[in-house]
C-alpha positions as CSV (number, residue, x, y, z in Angstrom):
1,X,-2.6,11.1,-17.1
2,X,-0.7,14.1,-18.9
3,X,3.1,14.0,-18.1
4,X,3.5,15.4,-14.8
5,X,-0.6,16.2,-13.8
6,X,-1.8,14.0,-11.5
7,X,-5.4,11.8,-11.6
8,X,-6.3,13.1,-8.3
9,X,-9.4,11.2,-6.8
10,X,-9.3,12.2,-3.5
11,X,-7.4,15.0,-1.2
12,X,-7.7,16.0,2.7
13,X,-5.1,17.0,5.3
14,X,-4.5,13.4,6.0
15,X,-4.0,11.6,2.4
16,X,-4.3,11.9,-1.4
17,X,-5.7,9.0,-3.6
18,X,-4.1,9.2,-7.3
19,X,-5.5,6.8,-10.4
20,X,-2.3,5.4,-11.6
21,X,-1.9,5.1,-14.9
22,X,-0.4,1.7,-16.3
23,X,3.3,1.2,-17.1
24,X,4.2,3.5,-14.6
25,X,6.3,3.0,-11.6
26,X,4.8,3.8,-8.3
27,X,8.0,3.4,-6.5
28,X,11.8,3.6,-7.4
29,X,13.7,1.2,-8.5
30,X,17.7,0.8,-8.6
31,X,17.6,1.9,-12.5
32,X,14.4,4.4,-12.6
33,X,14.4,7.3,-9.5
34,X,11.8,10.2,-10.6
35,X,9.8,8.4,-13.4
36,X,7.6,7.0,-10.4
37,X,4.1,8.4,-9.3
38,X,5.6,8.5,-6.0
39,X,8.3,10.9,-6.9
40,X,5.3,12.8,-8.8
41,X,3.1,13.3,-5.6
42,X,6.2,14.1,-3.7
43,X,6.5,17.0,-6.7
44,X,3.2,18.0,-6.2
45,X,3.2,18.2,-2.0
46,X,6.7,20.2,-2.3
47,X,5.1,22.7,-4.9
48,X,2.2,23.3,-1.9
49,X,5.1,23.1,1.4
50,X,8.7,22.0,0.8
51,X,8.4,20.2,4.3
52,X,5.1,18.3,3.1
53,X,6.1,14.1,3.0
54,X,4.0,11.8,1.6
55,X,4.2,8.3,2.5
56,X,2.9,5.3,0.2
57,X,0.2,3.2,1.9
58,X,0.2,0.1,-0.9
59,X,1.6,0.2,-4.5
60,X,0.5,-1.2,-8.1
61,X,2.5,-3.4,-10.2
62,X,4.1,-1.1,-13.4
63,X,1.6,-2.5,-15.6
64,X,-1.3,-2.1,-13.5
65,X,-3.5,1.0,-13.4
66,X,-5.5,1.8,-10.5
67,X,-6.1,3.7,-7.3
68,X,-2.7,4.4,-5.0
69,X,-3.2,5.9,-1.5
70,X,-0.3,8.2,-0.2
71,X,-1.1,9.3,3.6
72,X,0.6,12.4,4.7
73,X,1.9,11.9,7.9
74,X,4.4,9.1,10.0
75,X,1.0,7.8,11.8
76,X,0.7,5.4,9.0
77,X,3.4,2.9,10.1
78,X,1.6,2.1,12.8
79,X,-2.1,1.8,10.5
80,X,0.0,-0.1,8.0
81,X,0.5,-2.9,10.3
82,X,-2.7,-2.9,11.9
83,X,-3.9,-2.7,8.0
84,X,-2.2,-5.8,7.6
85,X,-3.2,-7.6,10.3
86,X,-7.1,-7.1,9.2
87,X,-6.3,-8.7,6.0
88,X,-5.0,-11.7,7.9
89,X,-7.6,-12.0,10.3
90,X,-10.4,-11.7,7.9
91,X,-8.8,-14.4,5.3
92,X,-10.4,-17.3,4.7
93,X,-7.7,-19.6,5.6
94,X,-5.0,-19.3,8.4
95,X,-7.1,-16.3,9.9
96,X,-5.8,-17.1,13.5
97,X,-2.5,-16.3,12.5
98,X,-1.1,-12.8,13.6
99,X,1.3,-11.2,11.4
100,X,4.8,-9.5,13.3
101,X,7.1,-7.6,11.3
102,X,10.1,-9.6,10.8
103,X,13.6,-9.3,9.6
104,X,14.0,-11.4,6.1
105,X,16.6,-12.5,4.2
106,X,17.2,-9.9,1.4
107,X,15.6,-7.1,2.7
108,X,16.9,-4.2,4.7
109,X,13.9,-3.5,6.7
110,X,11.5,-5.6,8.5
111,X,8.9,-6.7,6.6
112,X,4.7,-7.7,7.3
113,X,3.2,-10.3,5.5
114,X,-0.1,-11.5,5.6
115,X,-1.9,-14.5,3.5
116,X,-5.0,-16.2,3.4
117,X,-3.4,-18.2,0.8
118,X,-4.6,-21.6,-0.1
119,X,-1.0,-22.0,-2.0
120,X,2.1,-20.3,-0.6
121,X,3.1,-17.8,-3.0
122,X,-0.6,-17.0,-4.7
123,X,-1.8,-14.0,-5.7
124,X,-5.1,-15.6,-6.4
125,X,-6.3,-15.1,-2.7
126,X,-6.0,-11.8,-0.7
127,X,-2.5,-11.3,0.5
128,X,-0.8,-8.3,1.7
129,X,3.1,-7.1,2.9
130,X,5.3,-4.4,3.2
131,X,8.3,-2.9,4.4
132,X,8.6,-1.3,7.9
133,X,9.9,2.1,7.0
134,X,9.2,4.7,4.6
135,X,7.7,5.1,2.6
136,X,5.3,3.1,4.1
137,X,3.6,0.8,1.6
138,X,1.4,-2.2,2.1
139,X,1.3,-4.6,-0.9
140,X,-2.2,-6.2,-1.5
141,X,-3.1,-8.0,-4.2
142,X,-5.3,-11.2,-4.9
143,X,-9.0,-11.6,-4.7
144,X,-11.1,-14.0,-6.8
145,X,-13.7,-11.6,-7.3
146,X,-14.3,-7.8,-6.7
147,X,-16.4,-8.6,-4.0
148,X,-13.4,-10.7,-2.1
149,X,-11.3,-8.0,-2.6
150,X,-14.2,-5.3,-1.7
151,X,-14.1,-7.1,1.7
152,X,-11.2,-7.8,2.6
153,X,-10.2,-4.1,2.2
154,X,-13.2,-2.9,4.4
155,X,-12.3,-5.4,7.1
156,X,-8.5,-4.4,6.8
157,X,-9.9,-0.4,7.7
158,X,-11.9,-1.3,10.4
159,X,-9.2,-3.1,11.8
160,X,-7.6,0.5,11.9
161,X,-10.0,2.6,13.2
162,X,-10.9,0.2,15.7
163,X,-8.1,0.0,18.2
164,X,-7.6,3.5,18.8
């Protein structure tokens, strides 16, 4: 990715999908404020409308490149959580258990948290959280092979789209 143009995969009315590029940010941090793909897509929404918000639906670690959904309006806080309920009920351990947003200590904002994890902790499995505000990102990592992951992402969507 050049300096400010963006690896767009995907764009409709409803989100944009952006290859992030490794040792970027895709959030803020206290130290690092615009050198973040999320303050880029922000840019490049404002350029189109200067009321257009985006709103992160997972993010990468700075090192990692791949694929980051931004959805486009506040009807994602409500997808988030049903996102992350689908990755707990389709895990292949604990899948009974039905994730609540929860105040934590440390954190500001309620947070959703949902592992299949054989070890507390393990990114090995499928696992996913995130904040309860905005921008509204769900954290997933994990997955022994592509086709765990694969899965467990499709199940997360129809869990969605099917409680309308």
């Amino acid at each position: 990715m050049k300096k400010d143009k963006l690896d767009i995969i995907y764009e409709d009315k409803y989100i944009i999908i952006i290859n992030k590029p490794s040792h970027m940010l895709t959030i803020s941090t206290e130290s690092e404020k615009e050198k973040t793909l999320f303050h880029k897509v922000i840019m490049y929404e404002k350029r189109k409308n200067k009321n257009n918000k985006v709103f992160i639906v997972h993010r990468l670690d700075k090192d990692t490149s791949g694929l980051v959904i931004f959805a486009k309006n506040q009807e994602v806080k409500n997808k988030l959580i049903k996102y992350v309920e689908g990755n707990q009920e389709y895990s292949a351990i604990d899948n009974y258990v039905q994730p609540i947003p929860t105040d934590m200590p440390g954190y500001s904002d309620k947070i959703i948290m949902a592992s299949g994890s054989f070890i507390q902790g393990s990114s090995i499995e499928i696992s996913c959280d995130g904040p309860i505000r905005s921008p509204f990102i769900a954290y997933m990592q994990g997955g022994l092979t592509y086709q765990m992951g694969r899965l467990a992402v499709i199940n997360a969507v129809r869990k969605v789209y099917e409680e309308r």
